[in-house]
N, C-alpha and C positions, 0 to 999 in steps of 0.2 A: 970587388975590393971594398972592404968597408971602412966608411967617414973616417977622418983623423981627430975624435976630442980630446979634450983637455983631461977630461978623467973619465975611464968607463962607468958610466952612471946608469940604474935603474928608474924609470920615470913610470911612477904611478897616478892615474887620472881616479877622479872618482866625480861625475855629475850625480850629484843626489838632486832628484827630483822631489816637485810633489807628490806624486805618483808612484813614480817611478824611479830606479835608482842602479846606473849601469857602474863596472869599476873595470878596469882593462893596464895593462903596462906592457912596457917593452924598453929593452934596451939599447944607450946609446949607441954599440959595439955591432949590433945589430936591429936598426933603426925599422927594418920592414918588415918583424916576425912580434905582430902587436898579437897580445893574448888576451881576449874578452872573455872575461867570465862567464860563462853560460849556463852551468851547473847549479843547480840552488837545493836545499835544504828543503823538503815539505813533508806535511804531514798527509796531505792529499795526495794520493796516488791517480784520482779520477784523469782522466786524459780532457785539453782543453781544447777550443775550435782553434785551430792555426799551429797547435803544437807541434813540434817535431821531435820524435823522440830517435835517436840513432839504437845501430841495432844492439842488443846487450842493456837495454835499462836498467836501472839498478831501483828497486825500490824505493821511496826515500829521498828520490831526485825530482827535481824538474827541470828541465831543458827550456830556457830560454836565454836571453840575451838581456833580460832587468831583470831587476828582484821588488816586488812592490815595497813601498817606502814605509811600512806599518811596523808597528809592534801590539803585543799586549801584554795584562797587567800581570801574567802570567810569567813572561819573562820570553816569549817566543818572537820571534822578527820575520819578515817579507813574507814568503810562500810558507812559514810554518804555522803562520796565522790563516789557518781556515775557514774555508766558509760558513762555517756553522759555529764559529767561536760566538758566544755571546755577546750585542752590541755594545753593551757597559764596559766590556772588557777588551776593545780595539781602541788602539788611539793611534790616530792619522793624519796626513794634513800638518802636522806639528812645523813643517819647513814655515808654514806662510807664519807664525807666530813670533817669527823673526824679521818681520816687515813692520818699517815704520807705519804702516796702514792699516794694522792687523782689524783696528775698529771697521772698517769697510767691508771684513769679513761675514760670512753666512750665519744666521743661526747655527744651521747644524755643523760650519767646519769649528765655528766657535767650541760648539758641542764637543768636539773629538780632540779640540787643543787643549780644552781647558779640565779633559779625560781624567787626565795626570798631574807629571810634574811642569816646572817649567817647560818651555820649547826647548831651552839651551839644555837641556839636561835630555830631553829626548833625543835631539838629534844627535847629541853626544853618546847616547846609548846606542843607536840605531849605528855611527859609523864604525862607535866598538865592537857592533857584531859581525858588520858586513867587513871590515877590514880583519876581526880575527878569524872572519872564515876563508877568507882571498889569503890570507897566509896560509893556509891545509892548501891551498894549492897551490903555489907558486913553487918553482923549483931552484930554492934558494943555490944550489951547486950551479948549475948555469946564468946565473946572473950576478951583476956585480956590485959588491958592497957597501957603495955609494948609494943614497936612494935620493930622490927629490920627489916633492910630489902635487899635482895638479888641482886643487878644487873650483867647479864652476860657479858662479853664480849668478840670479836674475843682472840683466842690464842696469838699471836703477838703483841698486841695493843701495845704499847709504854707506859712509864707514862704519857708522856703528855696526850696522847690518852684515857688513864682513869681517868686522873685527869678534866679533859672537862667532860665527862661520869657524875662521882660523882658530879662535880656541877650542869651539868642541871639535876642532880638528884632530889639533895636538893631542887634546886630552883622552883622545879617541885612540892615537897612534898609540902613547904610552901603553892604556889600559890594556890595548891588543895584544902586544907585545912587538908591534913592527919595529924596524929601523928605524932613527930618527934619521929629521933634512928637513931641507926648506918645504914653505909650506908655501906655493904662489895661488893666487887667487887670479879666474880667467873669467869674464863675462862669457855667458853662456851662446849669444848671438856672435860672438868674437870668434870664441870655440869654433861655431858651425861654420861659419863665412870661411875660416882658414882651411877645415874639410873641403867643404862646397864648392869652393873656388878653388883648388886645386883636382878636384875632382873633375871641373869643367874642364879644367886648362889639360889636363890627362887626356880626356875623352876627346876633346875640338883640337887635340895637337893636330892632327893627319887629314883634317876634313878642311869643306871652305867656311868652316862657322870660326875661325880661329879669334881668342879674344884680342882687343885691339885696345891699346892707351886713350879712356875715356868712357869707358865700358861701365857704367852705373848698375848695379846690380841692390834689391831690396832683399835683406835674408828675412827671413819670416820663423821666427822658434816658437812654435804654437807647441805648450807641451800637457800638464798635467793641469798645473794652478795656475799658471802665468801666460799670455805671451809677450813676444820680446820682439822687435823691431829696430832696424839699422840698414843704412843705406853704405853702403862701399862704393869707390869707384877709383879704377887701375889706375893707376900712375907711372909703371913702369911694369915689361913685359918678361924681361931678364934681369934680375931677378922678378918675382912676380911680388910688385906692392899694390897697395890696395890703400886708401885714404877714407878713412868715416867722414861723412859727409853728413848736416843735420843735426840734430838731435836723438838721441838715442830713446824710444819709447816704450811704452809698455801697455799691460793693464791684467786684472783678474779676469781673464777670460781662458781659461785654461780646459781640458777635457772634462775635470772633474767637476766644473758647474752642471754640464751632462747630468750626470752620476746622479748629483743630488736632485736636479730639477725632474729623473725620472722617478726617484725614490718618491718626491712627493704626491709625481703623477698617481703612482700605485698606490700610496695609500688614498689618498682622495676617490681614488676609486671603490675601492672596498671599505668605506666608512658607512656604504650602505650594509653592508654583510653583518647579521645579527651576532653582537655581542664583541665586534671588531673593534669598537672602541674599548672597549673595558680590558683589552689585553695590553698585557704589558711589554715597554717596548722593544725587549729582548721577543718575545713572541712575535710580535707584529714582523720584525728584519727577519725572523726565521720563516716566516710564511712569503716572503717577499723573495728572500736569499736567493733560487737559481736563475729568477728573473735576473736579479741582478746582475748575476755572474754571466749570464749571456749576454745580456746588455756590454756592461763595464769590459769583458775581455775583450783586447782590441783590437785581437781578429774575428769580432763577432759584429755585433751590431754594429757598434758607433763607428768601425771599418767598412761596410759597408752600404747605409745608410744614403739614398735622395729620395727626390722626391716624385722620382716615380717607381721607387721601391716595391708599393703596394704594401699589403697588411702584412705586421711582423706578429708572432706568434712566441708568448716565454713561457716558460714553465713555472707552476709555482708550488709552497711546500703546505699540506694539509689542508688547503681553503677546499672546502664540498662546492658541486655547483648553484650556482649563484646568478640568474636572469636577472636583475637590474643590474648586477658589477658584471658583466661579460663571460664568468667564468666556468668553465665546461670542462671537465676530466681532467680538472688540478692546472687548467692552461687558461690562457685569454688573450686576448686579441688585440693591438695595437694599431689604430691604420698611419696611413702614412704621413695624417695631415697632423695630426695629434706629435707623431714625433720628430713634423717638420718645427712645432711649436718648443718643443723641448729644445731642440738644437738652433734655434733662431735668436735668440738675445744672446747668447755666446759668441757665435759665426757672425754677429750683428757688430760686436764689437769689435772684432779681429778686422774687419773689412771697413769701419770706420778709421781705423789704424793704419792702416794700408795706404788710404786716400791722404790719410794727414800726412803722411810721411811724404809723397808723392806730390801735396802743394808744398812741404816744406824743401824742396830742389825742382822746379818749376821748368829752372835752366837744364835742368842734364834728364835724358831722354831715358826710360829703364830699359835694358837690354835683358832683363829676364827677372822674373819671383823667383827666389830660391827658398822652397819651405821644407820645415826641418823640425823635427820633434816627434813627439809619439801620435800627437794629432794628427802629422802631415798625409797618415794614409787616406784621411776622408775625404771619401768622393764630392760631398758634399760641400764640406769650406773650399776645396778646392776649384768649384762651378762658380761659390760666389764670389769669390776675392776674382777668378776670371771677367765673372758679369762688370763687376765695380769697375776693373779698370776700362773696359770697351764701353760702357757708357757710366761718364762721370755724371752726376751732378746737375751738369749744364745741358744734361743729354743730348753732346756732343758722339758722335760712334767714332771709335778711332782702333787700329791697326790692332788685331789682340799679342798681346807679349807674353811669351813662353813662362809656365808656368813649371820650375825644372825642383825634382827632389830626387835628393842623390840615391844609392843603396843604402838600403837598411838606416830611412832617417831617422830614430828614434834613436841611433846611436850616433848620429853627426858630432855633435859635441863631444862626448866621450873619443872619438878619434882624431876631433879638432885640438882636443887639450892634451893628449897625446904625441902628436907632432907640437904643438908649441911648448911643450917640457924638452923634449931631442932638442930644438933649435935653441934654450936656454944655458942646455949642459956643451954644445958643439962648438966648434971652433968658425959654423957659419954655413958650412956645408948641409947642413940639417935642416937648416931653414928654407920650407917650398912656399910660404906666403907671409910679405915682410907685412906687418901692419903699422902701417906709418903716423899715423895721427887716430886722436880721439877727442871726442866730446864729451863732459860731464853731462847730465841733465837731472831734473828737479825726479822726487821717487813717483810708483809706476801712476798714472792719472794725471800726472801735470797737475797737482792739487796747489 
């Protein structure tokens, strides 16, 4: 039997990440038939590590579950932007451009923000594309003429910061040609917690782990540019609420400091290699390109990445072999310690975040990490946010706590802001995780 609402509504999420950027809807009429867009647009037909193509592929596509958050000057968006597009002519990263913080940013994300146009004017492009192509597929006959729609954002953002958001929203809808509706804005850790938590309480209905009124839980949304931090803890079992607890944190610690901290690995390497400086830096990123693209895809390296990995191997484009820079039949050689060094002031932060949040509820005991994001598959932040908590500081040893990440974390959010659109258009029934209170706090660093 399905829910009694108030109006049959269609409820579309859209987490646009730094990176990455998922969109999914469903209807309130039918609350459990959520459709994630998987399909994308590219000009690469190459097959990627971790892909999965169903049988029947259609040239032209690629199968996944985001679309990366790029454009170029070209006029192309996500997976249309290939790898070998010219580095002058990507622009990236444009999400953090809309943070009060943006000065704290990188050289090189500076680099890619300031590509173009404004941020607002990017982002504004980038959801006119993604949402005029989620319209080719939606099956407007089966859904209902009402729309509402979900946008996440980092925990901290500012109002300013979300009032920029909401309008390259709108302005985004109109240009598309979507249906107009409300436009709600949902913190992106909020998002997850309301997945994750109901995801637990799903799975520990039938067993003896069952969640219990006072059940502290850390969500952790380590994703592209950001991660986000927040502490929940139950308050009632039936229906299932949950109380923010803390201060809500942050920081620029996101996958893509990766990305770039290997870009510059690689070229400091080959600075030895005759004549490597004098090229220009569209050359340089096309000698470098498939390294990357092994590296960056994130069923490739930085998925599977510790540190006892041993030596990782990338390919690269045109370099001859080269005995000082490592490089031997267009390849070379990475060991493990080196890309223990790339990944260690990123995971350094994350896990100083961890702790803060953890002195900041002293009193309430954690009953599990819940990590969520595109990052949460590394094996590796996941070893050390373990280590952190089982020896603090005080290098006290203490009990280790479940370090729990749901299906397919990279899309938590995206189906966290999906159920809490249902639970906004419903009559009450829709709602599986009440979120009872909140915390403002200062934007991401505590500056």
């Amino acid at each position: 039997m399905a829910p009694t609402t108030i109006n049959p509504t269609t409820i579309v999420a859209v987490d646009m990440g730094t990176t990455f950027t998922s969109i999914a809807w469903a209807s309130s009429s039918k609350p459990d038939e959520v459709t994630i867009l998987r399909e994308w647009p590219t000009a690469d037909l190459s097959n990627k590590p971790g892909e999965k193509h169903p049988e029947g592929k259609v040239d032209g596509i690629r199968y996944y579950q985001r679309v990366p958050t790029k454009l170029s000057k070209t006029g192309k968006w996500g997976f249309d932007v290939s790898d070998d597009t010219p580095a002058d002519q990507v622009m990236e990263w444009f999400k953090l451009g809309l943070y009060p913080w943006a000065r704290r940013l990188t050289p090189r994300q500076l680099e890619f923000i300031n590509a173009g146009p404004s941020p607002e004017s990017l982002v504004t492009k980038f959801l006119t594309s993604l949402l005029g192509y989620a319209k080719t597929k939606m099956n407007f006959k089966s859904l209902p003429t009402d729309f509402e729609y979900v946008a996440t954002v980092p925990a901290n953002w500012t109002n300013d910061s979300k009032e920029k958001t909401r309008t390259a929203f709108h302005t985004a809808l109109r240009a598309a040609g979507m249906p107009s509706g409300t436009i709600h804005l949902l913190s992106e850790p909020e998002a997850a917690a309301i997945y994750a938590i109901n995801e637990k309480a799903e799975r520990t209905a039938d067993t003896d782990t069952k969640l219990e009124v006072g059940d502290t839980f850390v969500i952790i949304d380590a994703g592209g540019g950001t991660v986000d931090l927040v502490i929940y803890t139950i308050t009632n079992l039936k229906p299932l609420k949950v109380k923010e607890v803390g201060l809500r944190d942050g920081d620029l610690a996101g996958s893509a400091q990766l990305n770039m901290r290997f870009r510059e690995y690689l070229h400091n390497r080959f600075w030895c290699v005759p004549g490597y400086a004098l090229l220009s830096r569209n050359m340089r990123e096309r000698h470098i390109s498939p390294a990357m693209a092994k590296f960056e895809f994130e069923a490739s390296t930085k998925r599977c990445f510790t540190k006892s990995s041993g030596t990782h191997e990338f390919p690269l484009n045109l370099i001859l072999n080269n005995e000082q820079a490592g490089v031997y039949n267009d390849k070379i050689k990475v060991s493990s310690d080196h890309l223990e060094d790339i990944f260690r002031p990123t995971v350094g932060i994350i896990v100083k975040k961890v702790n803060e949040q953890q002195d900041a509820c002293p009193t309430k005991p954690i009953k599990a990490f819940i990590l969520v994001g595109g990052f949460a598959g590394s094996p590796y932040l996941r070893g050390e946010i373990k280590q952190a908590y089982i020896w603090r500081k005080d290098s006290q040893m203490r009990a280790e706590v479940p370090l729990i990440t749901p299906p397919e974390p990279d899309l938590a959010v995206t189906r966290g802001a999906i159920m809490k659109g249902l639970s906004l258009v419903g009559d009450g029934s829709l709602t599986k995780v009440h979120v009872v209170s909140r915390k403002d706090a200062p934007p991401h660093g505590r500056e």
